[in-house]
Residue, then its C-alpha position, 0 to 999 in steps of 0.5 A: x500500500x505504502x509502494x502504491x501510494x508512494x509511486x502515486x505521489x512520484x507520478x503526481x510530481x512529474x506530472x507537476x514538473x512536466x506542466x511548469x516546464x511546459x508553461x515556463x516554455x509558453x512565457x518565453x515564446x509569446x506575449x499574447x496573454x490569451x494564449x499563455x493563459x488558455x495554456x496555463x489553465x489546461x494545466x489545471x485542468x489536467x494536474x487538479x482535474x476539477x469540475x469547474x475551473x475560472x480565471x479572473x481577472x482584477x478590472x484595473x479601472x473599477x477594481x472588480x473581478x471579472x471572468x477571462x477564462x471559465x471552463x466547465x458546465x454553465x460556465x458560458x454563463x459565467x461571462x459578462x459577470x463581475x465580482x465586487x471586493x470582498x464578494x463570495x470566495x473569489x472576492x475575499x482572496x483577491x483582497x486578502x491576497x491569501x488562498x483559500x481552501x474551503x472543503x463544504x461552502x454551505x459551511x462557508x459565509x463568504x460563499x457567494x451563491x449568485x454564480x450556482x444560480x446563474x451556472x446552475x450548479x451545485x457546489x460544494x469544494x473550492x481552492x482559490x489562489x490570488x496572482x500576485x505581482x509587486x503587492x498588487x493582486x492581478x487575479x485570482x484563479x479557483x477551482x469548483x468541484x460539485x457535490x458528490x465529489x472529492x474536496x480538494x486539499x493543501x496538496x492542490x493549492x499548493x499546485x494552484x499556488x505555482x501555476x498561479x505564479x507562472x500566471x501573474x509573470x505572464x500577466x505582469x509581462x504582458x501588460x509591460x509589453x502593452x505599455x512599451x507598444x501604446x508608448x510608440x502608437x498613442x499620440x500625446x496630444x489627443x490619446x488616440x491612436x497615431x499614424x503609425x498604428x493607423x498603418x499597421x491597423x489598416x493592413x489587417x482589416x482590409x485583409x479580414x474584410x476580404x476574408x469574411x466579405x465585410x465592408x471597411x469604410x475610414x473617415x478622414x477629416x480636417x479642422x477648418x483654418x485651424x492655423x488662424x487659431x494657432x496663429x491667433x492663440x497659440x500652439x498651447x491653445x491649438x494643442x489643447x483643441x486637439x486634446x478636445x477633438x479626441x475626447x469628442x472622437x472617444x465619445x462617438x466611436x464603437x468598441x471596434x473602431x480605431x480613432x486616429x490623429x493622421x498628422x497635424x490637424x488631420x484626423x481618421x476614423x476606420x470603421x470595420x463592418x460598415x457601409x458607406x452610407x453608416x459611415x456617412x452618418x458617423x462623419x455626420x455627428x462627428x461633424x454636428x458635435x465639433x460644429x456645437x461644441x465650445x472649444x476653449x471654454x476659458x477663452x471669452x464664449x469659446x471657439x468655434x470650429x468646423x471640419x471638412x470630410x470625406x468618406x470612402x469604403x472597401x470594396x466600394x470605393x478601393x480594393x486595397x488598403x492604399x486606395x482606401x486612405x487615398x480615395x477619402x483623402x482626396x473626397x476631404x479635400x474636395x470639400x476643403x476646396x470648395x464649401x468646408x464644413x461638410x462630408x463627400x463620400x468617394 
């Protein structure tokens, strides 16, 4: 017995070696965290063999939990779902920083039931381990057996407890990687993105609306006689006219859009999965609220802007992604020519 037992825990051990050796691969090959999570919680999965397994991850902005990754029966429900501090299991390790191991949760005041109702099912074991980097708690990673099944014990939060580590370097790694990048493709004055994502950007969704048979339109635009304003209140004033153009930009676009400062006082908007016609109603209230709002408020009554612009649309209007900017480019300057402050499309 204590051979078979011994030759048990000997299996477990490598297995435990094999699947660190295979994560510590992932966090030097890739900076996709996606990939490296999904990668990390299939080791969970076949070291810890749970029911239910989640990892969540700590909203940076709200400080709420939400689900990145849930496998298991109801755990599509799962998604969209927040956890506030200190709620349920998950709530109370993330803020504590401490694992935690509860073997029947209906002995448990801190267990949550909303997330049972939601998944519909019956819980009765959960090991939850924070990720943590520099003091700050970046998640937490849990693992949920139903009733009928074994509790989990010290064993496996200890194991939970290393891959969560691999987990936290991933995240820490990644997110250091994403600040790097935005550092060479947001633009300091207005936020949005610069030119040189807008290129990179361009590329690729011209190649998936090929792909999936989508419409792309861009929006390419232009402050009208912004010179005067420099001229007449200086680069400061001028810059922070640019800053407020980006807010307004942030205020109307969708998830998916891309929000550019081309250069100057030129700005573009690329639009995937949109017509040309919903795409000349998007420059329309882009138009309308530039047109409405007070720039500079501390200056006497604020001042008043227009822009010109123009439209164009794949495949509608180009078939690549040169012809695309060109084509709006050259629509926006029709209307700079001749009446300012209006659109054309083409």
């Amino acid at each position: 017995m204590e051979a078979e037992e011994l030759l048990r825990e000997l299996k477990r051990n490598v297995d435990e070696l094999h699947a660190y050796n295979e994560i510590g691969k992932a966090l030097t090959s890739t900076l996709d965290i996606r990939e490296v999570l999904r990668l990390i919680m299939e080791k969970v999965g076949e070291l810890l063999q749970p029911t239910n397994w989640s990892l969540l991850l700590v909203d940076e902005i709200t400080g709420e939990l939400f689900f990145e990754v849930a496998v298991g029966p109801g755990s599509e429900s799962l998604q969209g779902l927040r956890i506030g501090a200190e709620e349920g299991i998950a709530g109370w390790v993330a803020s504590r920083k401490e694992s935690l191991l509860v073997a029947d949760v209906s002995q448990d005041e801190r267990f949550a039931s909303r997330f049972d109702e939601a998944t519909r099912f019956s819980t009765s074991s959960i090991a939850a381990v924070p990720m943590r980097s520099k003091g700050r708690t970046l998640g937490v990673i849990e693992l949920v057996n139903g009733r009928g099944q074994p509790p989990f014990d010290e064993a496996d939060v200890r194991v939970l407890g290393s891959i969560a580590d691999f987990a936290a370097i991933a995240l820490e790694n990644a997110r250091n990687y994403r600040r790097v990048e935005e550092l060479t493709i947001i633009d300091e004055h207005t936020g949005l993105y610069n030119a040189r994502h807008l290129l990179r950007s361009l590329d690729a969704e011209i190649l998936r609306a090929r792909r999936f048979g989508h419409d792309l339109s861009l929006v390419f635009f232009d402050l009208d006689r912004f010179k005067q304003v420099n001229d007449r209140h200086g680069h400061q004033a001028g810059s922070a006219i640019l800053r407020e153009c980006g807010e307004e930009l942030l205020q109307v676009i969708r998830p998916a859009d891309i929000a550019i400062r081309y250069g100057g006082d030129e700005f573009v908007c690329l639009l995937p999965e949109t017509t040309s016609a919903e795409a000349l109603a998007f420059a329309e209230r882009v138009r309308e609220r530039f047109k409405a709002r007070a720039f500079l408020e501390s200056e006497a009554g604020g001042l008043r802007l227009t822009a010109s612009f123009g439209v164009a649309s794949f495949p509608e209007h180009a078939a690549d992604a040169d012809e695309l900017l060109r084509r709006a480019d050259l629509a926006m300057y029709r209307v700079k020519g001749s009446t300012r402050d209006g659109i054309q499309v083409g």
